[in-house]
N, C-alpha and C positions, 0 to 999 in steps of 0.2 A: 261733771265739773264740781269742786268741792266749794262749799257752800262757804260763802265771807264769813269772817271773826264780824260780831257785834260787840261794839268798846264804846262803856260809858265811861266818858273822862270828863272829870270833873275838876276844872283849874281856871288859872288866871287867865286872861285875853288883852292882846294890846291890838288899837288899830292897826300901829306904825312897828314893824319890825316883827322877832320872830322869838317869843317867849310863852310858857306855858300853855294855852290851846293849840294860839296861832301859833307853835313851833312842832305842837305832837300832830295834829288832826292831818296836817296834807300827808308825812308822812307815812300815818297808819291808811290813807286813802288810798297811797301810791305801790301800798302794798293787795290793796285790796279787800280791806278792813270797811266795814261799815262803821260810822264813829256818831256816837249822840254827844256831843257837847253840850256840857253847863259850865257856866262861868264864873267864877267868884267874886270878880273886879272885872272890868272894864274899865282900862287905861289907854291913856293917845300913845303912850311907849313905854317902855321899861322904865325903873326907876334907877338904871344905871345912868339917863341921864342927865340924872341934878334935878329936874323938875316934871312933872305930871299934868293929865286933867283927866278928870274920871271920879269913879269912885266906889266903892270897896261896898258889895250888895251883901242883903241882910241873908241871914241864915234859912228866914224865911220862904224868901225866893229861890231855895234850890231845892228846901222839901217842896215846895209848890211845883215847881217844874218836873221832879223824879216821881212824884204823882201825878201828874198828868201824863208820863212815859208809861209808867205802872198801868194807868186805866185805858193804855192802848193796847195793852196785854205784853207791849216789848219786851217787859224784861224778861217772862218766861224764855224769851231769846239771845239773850245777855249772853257773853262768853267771861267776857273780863272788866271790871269796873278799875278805874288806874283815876290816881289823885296825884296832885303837885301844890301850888302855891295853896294855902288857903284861907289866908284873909286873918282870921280870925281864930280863937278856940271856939265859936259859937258856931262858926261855919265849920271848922273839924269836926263838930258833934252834929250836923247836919250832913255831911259828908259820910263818915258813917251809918246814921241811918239808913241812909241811900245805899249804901254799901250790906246792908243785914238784910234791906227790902228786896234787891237784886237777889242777893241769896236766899231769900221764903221764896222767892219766885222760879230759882234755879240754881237750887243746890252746887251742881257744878260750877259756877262765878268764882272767878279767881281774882281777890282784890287787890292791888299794886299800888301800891303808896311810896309815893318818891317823897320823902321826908325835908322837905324845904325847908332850911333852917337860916343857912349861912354857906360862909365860905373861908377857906384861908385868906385870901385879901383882905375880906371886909367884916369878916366875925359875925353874928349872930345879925340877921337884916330883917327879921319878921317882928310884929307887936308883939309887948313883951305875955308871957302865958302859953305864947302859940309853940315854943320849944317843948314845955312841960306838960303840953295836951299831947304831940306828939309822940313822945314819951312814955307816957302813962296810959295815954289812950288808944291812938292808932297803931301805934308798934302789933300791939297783943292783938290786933283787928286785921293784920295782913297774913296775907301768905307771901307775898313778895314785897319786900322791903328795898330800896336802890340808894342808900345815902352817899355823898361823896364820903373822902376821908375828912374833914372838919365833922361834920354830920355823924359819922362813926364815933369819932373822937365823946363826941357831944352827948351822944345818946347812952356810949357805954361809960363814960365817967375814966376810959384808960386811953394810956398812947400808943399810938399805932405806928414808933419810926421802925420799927420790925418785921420781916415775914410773920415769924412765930408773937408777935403782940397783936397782931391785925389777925391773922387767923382764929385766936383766943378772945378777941372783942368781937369777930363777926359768929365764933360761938356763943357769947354772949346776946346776941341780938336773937340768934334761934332759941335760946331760951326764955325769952320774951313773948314768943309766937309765931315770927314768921317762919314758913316752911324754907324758903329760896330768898339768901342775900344776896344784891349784887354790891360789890363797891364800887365806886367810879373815880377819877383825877385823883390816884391814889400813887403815895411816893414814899417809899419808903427806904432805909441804908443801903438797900439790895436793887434800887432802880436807877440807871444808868441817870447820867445829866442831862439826853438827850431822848429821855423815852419818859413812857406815862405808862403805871397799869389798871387794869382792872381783873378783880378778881369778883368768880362766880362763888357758891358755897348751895348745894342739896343733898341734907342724907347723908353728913359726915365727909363728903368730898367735894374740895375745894378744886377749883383751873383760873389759869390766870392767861390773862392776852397782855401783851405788851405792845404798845404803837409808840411811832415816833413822835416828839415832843416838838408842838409850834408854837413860836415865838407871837403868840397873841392871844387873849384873854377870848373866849366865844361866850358870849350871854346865851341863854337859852338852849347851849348841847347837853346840858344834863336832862333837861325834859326830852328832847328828842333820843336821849338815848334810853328812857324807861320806857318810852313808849314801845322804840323796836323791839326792846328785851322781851317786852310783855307778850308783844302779839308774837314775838317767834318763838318763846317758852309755852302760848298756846298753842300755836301747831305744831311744835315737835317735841315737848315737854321733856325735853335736855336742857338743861342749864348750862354746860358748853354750848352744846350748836348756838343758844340762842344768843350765848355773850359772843361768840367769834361773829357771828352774824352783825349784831348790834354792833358791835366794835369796829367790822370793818365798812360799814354803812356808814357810821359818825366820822371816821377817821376819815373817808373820802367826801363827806358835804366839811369839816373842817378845811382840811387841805386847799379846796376848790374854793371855800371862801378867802381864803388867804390869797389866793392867785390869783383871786378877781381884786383884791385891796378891797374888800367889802368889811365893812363893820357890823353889820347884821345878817346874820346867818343865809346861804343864797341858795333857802332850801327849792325854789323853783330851777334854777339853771343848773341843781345839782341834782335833780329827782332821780336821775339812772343809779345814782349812788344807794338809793334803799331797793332797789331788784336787782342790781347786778353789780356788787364795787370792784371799784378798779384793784384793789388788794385787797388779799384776803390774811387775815393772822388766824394762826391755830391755837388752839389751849393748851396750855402745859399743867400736869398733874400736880399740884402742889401737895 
């Protein structure tokens, strides 16, 4: 029997609904993934709606906790360390630490930083700083990078309504550092009205999935989709396998929440969807 992926993930938690932890952790469970969770914030729900209660933890409390994992010896066990929302630039530079200490402890750690920034809707929704720490600082710290298109747009300073200008900015981003970009909710002259893509990029070679395009906004599928990338890029360490994987996993818990009329993601009633999706999409060589 092959031994679980161990994934520290280090992001935001809401009681109510299904974003940042509470959107990657069942998930990666449901795949079989051992998962340590740290939390950035602790909020009663998203801040998509209108109002909040919680509050956004210090930098402090995540070296305190990735040290107490440290002096269980876990992370010499570590596979993959994956970030999303993070509060703060104080807490991005805590996050990374955690992210260098995982690796003194096990070389092989593959760091995943889903670069939360914004979105085409809503533009730019983090405190202001925390773009240009990502930027300047976690970019160069990842091996794998997952920004949507806004995020792309953002980070490389170019536009991406193109095949050939998104190919050229997600070059841009591996010259930054990371080894593997994914891009995600990505649209460009070249994608139909009624589809969505994502494109993978390792090693000079790019593949792209196309799903079809639903008529609803999903808060929190971008985390759930770095997460599957992550852990299926560690066990099969393809960047197709593991975007068609991720891809057709997300596309079937979207779908499902749609058809239940659910406004929060229905990652329980939809759990078959990350071991077995009902569709599957192939990668196209770009």
């Amino acid at each position: 029997m092959t031994a679980p992926l161990n994934i520290l993930s280090i992001q935001s938690h809401v009681a109510y609904g299904h974003v940042g932890n509470s959107a990657a952790v069942f998930p990666l469970q449901r795949l079989g993934c051992e998962v340590w969770p740290i939390h950035t914030v602790q909020f009663s729900n998203h801040l998509g709606y209108g109002s909040f209660e919680g509050q956004v933890f210090g930098a402090e409390l995540i070296d305190a906790v990735a040290s107490g994992i440290a002096a269980r010896g876990a992370l010499e066990r570590c596979d993959g360390v994956l970030s999303g929302y993070m509060g703060s630039a104080a807490i991005g530079a805590a996050i990374l630490r955690t992210a260098a200490l995982a690796k003194a402890a096990n070389p092989a750690v593959t760091y995943c930083c889903d670069p939360v920034i914004g979105d085409v809707s809503t533009g730019v929704y983090v405190r202001p700083g925390l773009p240009e720490f990502i930027r300047d600082h976690a970019l160069p710290a990842a091996d794998i990078v997952t920004p949507n298109q806004f995020e792309l747009d953002y980070l490389t300073g170019a536009p991406t309504s193109t095949v050939a200008q998104t190919q050229a900015a997600i070059d841009a981003l591996h010259a930054r550092g990371p080894r593997i970009v994914l891009v995600t909710s990505l649209t460009t002259e070249d994608t139909p009205a009624d589809a969505m893509d994502l494109i993978a990029s390792d090693g000079g070679r790019k593949w792209r999935v196309r799903t079809p395009k639903l008529d609803q906004i999903f808060t929190g599928a971008g985390d759930v989709t770095a997460a599957l990338f992550l852990a299926h890029w560690l066990r099969s360490r393809s960047a197709p396998e593991a975007l068609a994987r991720a891809a057709a996993s997300v596309f079937g818990l979207l779908q499902r929440t749609a058809a239940a009329g659910k406004v929060e993601l229905a990652l329980v009633a939809a759990q078959d969807e990350f071991v077995a999706p009902t569709r599957v999409f192939e990668p196209e060589v770009l």
